[in-house]
C-alpha positions, 0 to 999 in steps of 0.5 A: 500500500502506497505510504504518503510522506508529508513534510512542511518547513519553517524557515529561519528568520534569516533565510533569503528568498533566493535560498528557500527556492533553491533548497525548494528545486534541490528536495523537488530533485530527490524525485529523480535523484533517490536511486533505489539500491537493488533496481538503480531506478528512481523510486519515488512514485511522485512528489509534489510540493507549493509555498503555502497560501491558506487564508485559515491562519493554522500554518504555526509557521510552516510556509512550505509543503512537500507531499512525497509518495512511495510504492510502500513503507520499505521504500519510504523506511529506505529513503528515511534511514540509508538513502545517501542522496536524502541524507546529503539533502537533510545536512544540507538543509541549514535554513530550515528552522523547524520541520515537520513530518507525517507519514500515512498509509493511503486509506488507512485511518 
């Protein structure tokens, strides 16, 4: 069953713009560049990503939004623990203040 991994940013103060797209364009990367170590095929189903715009106010300072689809929960337990090229991307992600994960099944409640 598909396992939906969803990551929201808060920035720091001092982040540029500049910088929050660029680190934007490297995790929308990932995508393409997580090679699954037994097919060394991308394995990630799909993965898709926005600045917020929610006029509720809920946001507690989160202003970016990624959603990150993978086949299963081996997949994504990959990409969390081994996967060199996610690892590199999280070392290199200075300019986020705090982050936010949650995973799901699809369906499952």
């Amino acid at each position: 069953m598909a396992i939906i991994h969803i990551v929201l940013f808060q920035f720091k103060a001092d982040a540029s713009a500049e910088d929050v797209k660029e680190l934007c364009a490297r995790f929308l990367a990932l995508k393409d560049n997580c090679i699954h170590p037994t097919s060394n095929v991308p394995y990630i189903k799909s993965l898709k990503a926005g600045k917020d715009n929610s006029p509720e106010g809920l946001q507690n300072g989160m202003t970016h939004g990624f959603v990150v689809e993978f086949e299963s929960a081996e997949d994504r337990d990959y990409y969390v623990e081994e996967d060199p090229v996610h690892k590199a991307f999280v070392k290199s992600a200075g300019i986020v203040a705090k982050p936010t994960v949650l995973d799901f099944e699809d369906g499952v409640y």
